[in-house]
Every structure is written in structure tokens, then in C-alpha cells.
C-alpha positions in Angstrom: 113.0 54.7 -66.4 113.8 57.5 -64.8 111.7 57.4 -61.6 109.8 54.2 -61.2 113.1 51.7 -61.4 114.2 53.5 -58.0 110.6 53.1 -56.6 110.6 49.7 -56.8 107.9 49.5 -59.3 107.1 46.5 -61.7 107.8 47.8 -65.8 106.1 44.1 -66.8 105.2 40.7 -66.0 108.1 39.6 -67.1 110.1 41.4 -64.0 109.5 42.3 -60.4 111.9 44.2 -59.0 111.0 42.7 -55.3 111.4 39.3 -56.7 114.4 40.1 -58.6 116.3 41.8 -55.9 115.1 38.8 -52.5 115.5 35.8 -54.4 119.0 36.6 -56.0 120.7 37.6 -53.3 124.2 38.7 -55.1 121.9 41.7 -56.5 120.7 43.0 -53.5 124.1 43.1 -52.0 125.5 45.1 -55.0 122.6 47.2 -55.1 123.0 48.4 -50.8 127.1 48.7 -52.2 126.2 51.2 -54.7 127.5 48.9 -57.3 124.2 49.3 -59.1 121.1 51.9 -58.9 118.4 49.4 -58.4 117.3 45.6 -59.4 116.0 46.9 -62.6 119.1 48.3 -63.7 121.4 45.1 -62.7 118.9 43.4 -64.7 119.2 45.5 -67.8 122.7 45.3 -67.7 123.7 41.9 -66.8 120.5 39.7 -65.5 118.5 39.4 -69.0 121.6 37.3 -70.1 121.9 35.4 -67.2 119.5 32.0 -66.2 118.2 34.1 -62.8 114.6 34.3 -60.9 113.1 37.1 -62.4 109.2 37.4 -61.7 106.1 35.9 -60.3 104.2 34.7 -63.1 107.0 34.5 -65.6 110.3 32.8 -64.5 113.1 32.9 -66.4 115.4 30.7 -64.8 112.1 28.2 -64.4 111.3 28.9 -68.3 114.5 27.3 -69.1 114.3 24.4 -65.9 110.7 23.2 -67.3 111.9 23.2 -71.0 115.3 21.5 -71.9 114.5 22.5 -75.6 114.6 25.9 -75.3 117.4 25.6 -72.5 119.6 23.9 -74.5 118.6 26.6 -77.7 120.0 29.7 -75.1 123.3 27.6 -74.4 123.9 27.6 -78.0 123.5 31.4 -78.4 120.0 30.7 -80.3 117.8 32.7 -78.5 117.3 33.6 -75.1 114.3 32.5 -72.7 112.7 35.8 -73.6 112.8 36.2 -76.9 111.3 32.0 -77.2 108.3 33.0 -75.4 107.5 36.4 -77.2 108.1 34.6 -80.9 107.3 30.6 -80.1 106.5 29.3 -76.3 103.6 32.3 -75.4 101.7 30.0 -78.2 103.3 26.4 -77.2 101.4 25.5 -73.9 105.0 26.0 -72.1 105.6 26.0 -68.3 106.1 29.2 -67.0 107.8 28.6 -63.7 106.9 28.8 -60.4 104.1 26.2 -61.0 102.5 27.9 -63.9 101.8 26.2 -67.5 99.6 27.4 -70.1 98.1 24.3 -70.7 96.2 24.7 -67.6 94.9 28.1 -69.9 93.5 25.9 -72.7 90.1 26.4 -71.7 90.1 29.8 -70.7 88.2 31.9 -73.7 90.4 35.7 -72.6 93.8 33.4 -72.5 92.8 31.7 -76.0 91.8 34.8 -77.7 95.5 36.9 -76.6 97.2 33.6 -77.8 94.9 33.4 -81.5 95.5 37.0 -81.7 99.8 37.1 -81.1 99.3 39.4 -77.8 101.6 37.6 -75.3 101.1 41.1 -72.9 97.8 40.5 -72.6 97.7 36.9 -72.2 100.5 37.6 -69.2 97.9 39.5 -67.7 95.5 37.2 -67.8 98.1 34.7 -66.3 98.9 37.3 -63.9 95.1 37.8 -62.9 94.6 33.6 -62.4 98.1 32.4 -61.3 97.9 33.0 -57.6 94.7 30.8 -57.5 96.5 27.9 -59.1 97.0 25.2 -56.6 100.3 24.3 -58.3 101.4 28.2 -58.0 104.6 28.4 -55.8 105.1 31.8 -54.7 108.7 33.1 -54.9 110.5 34.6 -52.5 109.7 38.7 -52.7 106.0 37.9 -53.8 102.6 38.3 -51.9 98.8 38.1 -53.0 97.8 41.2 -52.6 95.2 41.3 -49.8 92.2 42.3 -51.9 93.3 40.8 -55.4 89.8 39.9 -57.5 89.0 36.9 -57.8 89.0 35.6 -61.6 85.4 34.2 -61.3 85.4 34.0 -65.3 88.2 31.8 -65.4 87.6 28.1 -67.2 89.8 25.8 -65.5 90.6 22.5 -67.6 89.1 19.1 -67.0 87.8 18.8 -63.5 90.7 21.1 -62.0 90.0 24.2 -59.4 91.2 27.5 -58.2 92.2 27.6 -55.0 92.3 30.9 -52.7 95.7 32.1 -51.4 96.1 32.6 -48.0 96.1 36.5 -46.8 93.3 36.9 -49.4 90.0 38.4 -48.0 87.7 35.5 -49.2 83.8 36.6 -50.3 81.6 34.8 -48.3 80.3 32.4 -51.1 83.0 31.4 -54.0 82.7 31.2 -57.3 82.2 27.9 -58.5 85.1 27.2 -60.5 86.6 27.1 -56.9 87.7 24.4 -54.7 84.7 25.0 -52.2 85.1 24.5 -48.5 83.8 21.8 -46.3 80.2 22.9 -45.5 79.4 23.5 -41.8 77.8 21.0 -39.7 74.1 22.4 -39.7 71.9 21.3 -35.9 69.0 19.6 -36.8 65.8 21.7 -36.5 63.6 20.9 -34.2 60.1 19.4 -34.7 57.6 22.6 -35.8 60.0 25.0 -35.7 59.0 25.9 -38.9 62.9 25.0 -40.4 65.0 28.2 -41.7 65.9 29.9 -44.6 65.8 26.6 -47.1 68.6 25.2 -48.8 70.6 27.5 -50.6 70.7 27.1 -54.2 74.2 24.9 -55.8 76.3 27.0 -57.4 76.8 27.6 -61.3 78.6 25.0 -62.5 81.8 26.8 -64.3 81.0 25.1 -67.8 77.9 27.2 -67.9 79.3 30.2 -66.9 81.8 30.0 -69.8 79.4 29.1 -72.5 77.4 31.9 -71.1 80.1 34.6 -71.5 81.1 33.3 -75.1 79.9 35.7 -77.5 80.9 34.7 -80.8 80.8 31.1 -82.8 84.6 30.7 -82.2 84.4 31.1 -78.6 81.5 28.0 -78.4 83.3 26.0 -81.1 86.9 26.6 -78.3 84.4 25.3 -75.5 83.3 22.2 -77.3 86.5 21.0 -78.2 87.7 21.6 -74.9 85.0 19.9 -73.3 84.1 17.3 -75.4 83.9 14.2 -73.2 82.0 16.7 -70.4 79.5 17.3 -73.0 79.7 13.7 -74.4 80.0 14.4 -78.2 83.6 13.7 -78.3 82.9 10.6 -80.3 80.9 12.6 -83.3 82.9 16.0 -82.7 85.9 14.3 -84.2 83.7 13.3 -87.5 83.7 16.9 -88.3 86.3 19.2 -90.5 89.0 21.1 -87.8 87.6 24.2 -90.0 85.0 25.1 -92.1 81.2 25.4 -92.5 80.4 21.9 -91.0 82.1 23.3 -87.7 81.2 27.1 -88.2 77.4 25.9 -88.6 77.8 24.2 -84.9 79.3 27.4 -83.2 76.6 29.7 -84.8 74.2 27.3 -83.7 74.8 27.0 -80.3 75.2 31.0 -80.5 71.8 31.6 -81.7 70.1 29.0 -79.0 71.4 31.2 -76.2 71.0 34.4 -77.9 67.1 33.8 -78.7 66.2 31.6 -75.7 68.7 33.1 -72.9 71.5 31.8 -70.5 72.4 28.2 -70.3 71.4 27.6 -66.4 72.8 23.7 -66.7 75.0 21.7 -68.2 72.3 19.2 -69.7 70.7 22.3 -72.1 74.2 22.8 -73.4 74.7 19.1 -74.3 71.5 19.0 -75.7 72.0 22.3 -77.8 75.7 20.9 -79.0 74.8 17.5 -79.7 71.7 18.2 -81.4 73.4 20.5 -84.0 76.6 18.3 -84.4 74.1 15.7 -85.3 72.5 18.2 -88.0 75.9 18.9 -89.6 76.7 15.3 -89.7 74.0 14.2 -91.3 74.1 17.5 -94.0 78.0 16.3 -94.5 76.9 12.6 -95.1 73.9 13.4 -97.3 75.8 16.0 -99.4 78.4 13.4 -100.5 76.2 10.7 -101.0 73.3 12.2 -102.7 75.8 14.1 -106.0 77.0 10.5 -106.1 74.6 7.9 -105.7 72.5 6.0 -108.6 69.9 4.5 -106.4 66.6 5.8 -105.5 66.0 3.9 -101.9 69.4 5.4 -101.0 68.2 8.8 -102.5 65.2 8.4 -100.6 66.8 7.4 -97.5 69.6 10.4 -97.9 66.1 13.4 -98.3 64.2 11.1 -95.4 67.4 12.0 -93.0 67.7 15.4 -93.9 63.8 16.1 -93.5 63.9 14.5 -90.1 67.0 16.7 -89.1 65.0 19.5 -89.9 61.9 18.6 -88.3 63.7 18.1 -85.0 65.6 21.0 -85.4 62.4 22.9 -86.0 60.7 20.7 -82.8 63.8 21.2 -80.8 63.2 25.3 -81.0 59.6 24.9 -80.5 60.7 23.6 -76.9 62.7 26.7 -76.4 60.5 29.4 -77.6 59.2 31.2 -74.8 60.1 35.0 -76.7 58.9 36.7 -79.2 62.5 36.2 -80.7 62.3 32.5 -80.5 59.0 31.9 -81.8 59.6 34.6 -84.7 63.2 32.6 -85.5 60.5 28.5 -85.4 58.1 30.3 -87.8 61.4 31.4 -90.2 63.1 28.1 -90.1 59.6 26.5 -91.0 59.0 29.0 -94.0 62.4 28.7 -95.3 63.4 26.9 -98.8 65.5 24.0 -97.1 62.6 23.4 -95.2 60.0 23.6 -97.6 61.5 21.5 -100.3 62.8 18.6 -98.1 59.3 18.1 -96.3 57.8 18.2 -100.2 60.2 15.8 -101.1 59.6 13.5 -98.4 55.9 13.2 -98.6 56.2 13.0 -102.3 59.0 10.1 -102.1 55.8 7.9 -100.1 54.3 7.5 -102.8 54.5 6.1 -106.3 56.3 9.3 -107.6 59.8 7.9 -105.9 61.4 6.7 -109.1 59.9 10.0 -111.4 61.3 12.2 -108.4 65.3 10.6 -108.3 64.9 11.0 -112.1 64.5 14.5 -112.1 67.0 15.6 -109.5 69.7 12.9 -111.2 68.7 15.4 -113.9 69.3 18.5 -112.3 72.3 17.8 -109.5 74.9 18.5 -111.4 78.5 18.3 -110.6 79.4 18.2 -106.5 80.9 21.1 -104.7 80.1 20.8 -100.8 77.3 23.5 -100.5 74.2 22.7 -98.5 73.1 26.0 -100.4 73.6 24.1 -103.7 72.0 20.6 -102.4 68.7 23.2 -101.3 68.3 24.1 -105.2 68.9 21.3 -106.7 65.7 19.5 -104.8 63.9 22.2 -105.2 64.4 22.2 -109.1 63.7 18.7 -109.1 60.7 19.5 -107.1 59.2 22.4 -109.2 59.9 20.0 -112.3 57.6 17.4 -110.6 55.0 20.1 -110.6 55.7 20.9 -113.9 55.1 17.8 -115.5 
């Protein structure tokens, strides 16, 4: 306050001095007529009130142009276009101004996590890092890219949208993929024998992979799926599933643990297989765990335990593929030795033969009352199981 606002220094995102002082012009007068110190200080005492350009990446006057509602909240003395974004909008997918909305955030997994977490400061700066490669971004008067600004190579864009580079940027000689990618160079046709060149360089990373690459916990890949769900073509069975809960969870953790034991996604077509394969499994334990507490018939139990086992067998297969570490193979020979497993392939063989009717008995005698676990479902057959042995 006492230096920096006479230095023509930034305090936040939500104010540039620069800006501030070029685009309203009424300011800078009364700043070079001693009227007022600086741009910061006319801004403190009389701009925060008013409906005035205020900042690159977060406009007041365009906060209030983009959305009537709040607009017509600050003309009632409600609120004021700050205090709706720092309680409600930061949260609310709101325009921004200047050709920045949040929705075109909704993929990214650092803007997501600032939102889930209340931290509108650091989901400005993320704004602040990806804005000037928006092609919508409209630069105000007073603002330039800085010259040698990074390049948010990290950034998800949504749907099939791309960053774009600004001009005055120094541009890396090959861009990230999540940018719009220049027109490739006519290359002269080699001659015959000459041996040809370098090769083709490889495509880049497609920007889906480098984002469920980066994700590091169950949330993150559960964000991604829902985001991408028609890119990854499970929209249709995605929406079967609880919003919440251990039907979901399992899906995230899943996905997780096939890049954690087996490595980086390097296409698109391993991480549709990964997701659909376990939103299939968590299906299939959601329909068999409120069929088989209910049912009275044994071809439906048998059908119900046939399902699961299958499920499990091409979880188990599905790994096998993977397994190329010691991890992986370590985590196939657990998933065959566990109790789920053991008890449904026991149950299966055993419901092929003349046993079906004695086995249905003995779990109708053991399955007590319903409460959603797949931990519960795994005892019950096994009791019924180790009664079969029993007897």
C-alpha cells in the first residue's frame, strides 16, 4: 500500500492498475491533476462502487454486462459484482468479461479442485495462467501477453475447443496439443534412393491423455469421465450410476489403479477400454446386489452369480493383458486369490450341475436382510458355499 500502488503494480487479479487507469479515461486524467495518488487509490475510494473496467481476467463492468442477475442484484444495493463472485459466481460457471467464462474451465482438473475447495484466488490464477490462450479472450485496453508467458500445456479444454497462442508470444517450436496447431509446411518430395529423411514425426498427445495422465486421485478420473463422457462413449451407462457413492468411487479407483500398476495412458482407446470396462463391473454388482436379496427364483439366482463370475473373470483377463510389472502381475495373482473371486467361480461351477436348487436354498437361507454392500453379497455366498460343503 504504501509503495507498490505508486509503482504501478497489480495487488490481485481482480485489478490492474494499467488497465484501470487506460481504459477509464476520467481516472487517468484525475490521477496527472493530482486529484488522486494513483489508479489504485481512485479505485479504493470511488471505482469498487462504480460498474468500471477493472482487470484483465476479471471485469467488473463485464461481470455485470454477461450476467443481468447479478446486475440487476448490485442496482438494488444487494451485493456488489465482487462480493457475487467471491460468495456465489467463482462456483456458478459465470462469464468473466473480456471473453472469459468458467464454463470453458469445466474440464480443467487445477480450476475444478480451487472451485470444490472455495479458493476463488487460486482458481483466478489459474484463469489468469489460461485466459490469454482463449480464442474468445479480448484483451483490454492497458493489457499485453507478456512476451515469454508459459504456456498452460496441462490445461483441459472442453469438448473439442483449443488454445490458441497470442500474438507477441515467443511460440516453442512444437505446441502442445491441446493447441490449435498450425498448417503443416509443404514437404518436396524426396527423390528416388535418396534414402528419405528423418521419418515422420510422431502425432502429438492427444490432451484427453495428458489429463487422465496427470490425475492422481479417484476424484480427479471420476471429474474426467463425466466431462468426457461421449469422447469416451460410456455416456449412455455413466448416467446408470449414483452421482456419489461406492458404485462411482469403485470406477475412479479403478481407473486409478490401471494406470498406477500398468503406466501412462499413451491413447485414448486404453482409457475407454479401462472406463468402460469398470463401469460395466459396477453395473452389473449394482444390478445383482438388488436382485439377488430379492429374488425367489433359482434360474434368476443363477443368472445374477453367472454375471458376476463373468465380470470377474474378465476383470481378472482384462489385467492379465496389462501386466507387464512385477506390480501388475502381483495385483492378477491377488484379485484371483481373493474371497469375491473364489466364491463366485465355486458358485458358478457348482450352479452347472444338479446342486442348483440345494445351492439357492442355502443362500435364501443365509442372505439375510438387504443393505447395498458388495462386501456383504461376498459372505453371504460364501456362507452358502461353505454350507454346501458342509452338508
Amino acid at each position: 500500500m504504501s509503495f507498490g500502488q505508486y509503482e504501478g503494480r497489480s495487488p490481485s487479479f481482480f485489478f490492474s492498475p494499467s488497465v484501470y487507469a487506460t481504459v477509464n479515461t476520467d481516472v487517468s486524467e484525475a490521477i496527472k491533476s493530482g486529484a488522486f495518488k494513483s489508479a489504485f487509490e481512485h479505485f479504493v475510494l470511488h471505482g469498487q462502487f462504480e460498474v468500471r473496467n477493472t482487470a484483465p481476467f476479471f471485469d467488473l463492468k463485464g461481470y455485470l454486462d454477461a450476467n443481468p442477475d447479478v446486475a440487476n442484484a448490485v442496482r438494488g444495493g444487494h451485493t456488489t459484482a465482487y462480493d457475487h463472485f467471491i460468495n456465489h459466481g467463482y462456483a456458478e460457471g459465470r462469464n468473466l468479461g473480456n471473453g472469459i467464462s468458467l464454463a470453458q474451465f469445466a474440464s480443467d482438473l487445477k480450476a475444478q479442485a480451487a472451485i470444490r475447495s472455495g479458493d476463488y484466488n487460486d482458481l483466478m490464477g489459474r484463469v489468469a495462467e489460461v485466459a490469454p490462450f482463449l480464442a474468445t479472450f479480448v484483451a483490454p485496453q492497458g493489457y499485453s501477453t507478456p512476451r515469454d508467458i508459459p504456456l498452460p500445456a496441462d490445461f483441459i479444454p472442453v469438448g473439442g475447443e483449443k488454445l490458441v497462442m497470442p500474438p507477441g508470444v515467443d511460440a516453442p517450436a512444437v505446441l502442445p496439443p491441446n493447441f490449435e496447431q498450425p498448417a503443416p509446411e509443404p514437404q518436396p518430395e524426396p527423390n528416388p534412393g535418396d534414402g528419405g529423411g528423418g521419418g515422420t514425426p510422431p502425432p502429438p498427445v492427444d490432451p484427453l491423455v495428458v489429463a487422465f495422465n496427470a490425475a492422481t486421485n479417484p476424484a480427479d478420473f471420476i471429474q474426467l469421465i463425466r466431462a468426457h463422457d461421449v469422447a469416451l462413449e460410456v455416456a449412455g451407462n455413466l448416467v446408470q450410476l449414483p452421482m456419489t457413492g461406492g458404485r462411482i468411487d469403485a470406477v475412479g479407483a479403478g481407473v486409478k489403479e490401471i494406470k498406477d500398476l500398468f503406466g501412462d495412458f499413451t491413447t485414448i482407446e486404453q482409457i475407454k477400454a479401462a472406463v468402460a470396462t469398470h463401469i460395466r463391473t459396477e453395473l452389473n454388482k449394482q444390478a445383482a446386489l438388488q436382485s439377488l436379496y430379492t429374488t425367489d427364483d433359482v434360474d434368476t439366482f443363477t443368472s445374477l452369480v453367472n454375471a458376476l463370475a463373468r465380470d470377474r473373470a474378465d476383470i481378472i483377463s482384462y489385467y492379465k493383458s496389462l501386466a507387464a510389472s512385477a506390480a501388475g502381475l502381483e495385483r492378477v495373482d491377488a484379485l484371483e486369490e481373493e474371497l469375491y473371486t473364489v466364491a463366485l467361480a465355486g458358485l458358478a461351477t457348482a450352479l452347472d450341475t444338479d446342486k442348483k436348487g440345494s445351492i439357492f436354498d442355502a443362500f435364501m437361507s443365509v442372505r439375510g436382510d438387504y443393505n447395498g454392500s458388495i462386501v456383504t453379497l461376498v459372505k453371504k455366498l460364501y456362507e452358502a458355499q461353505a454350507r454346501l460343503r458342509t452338508h
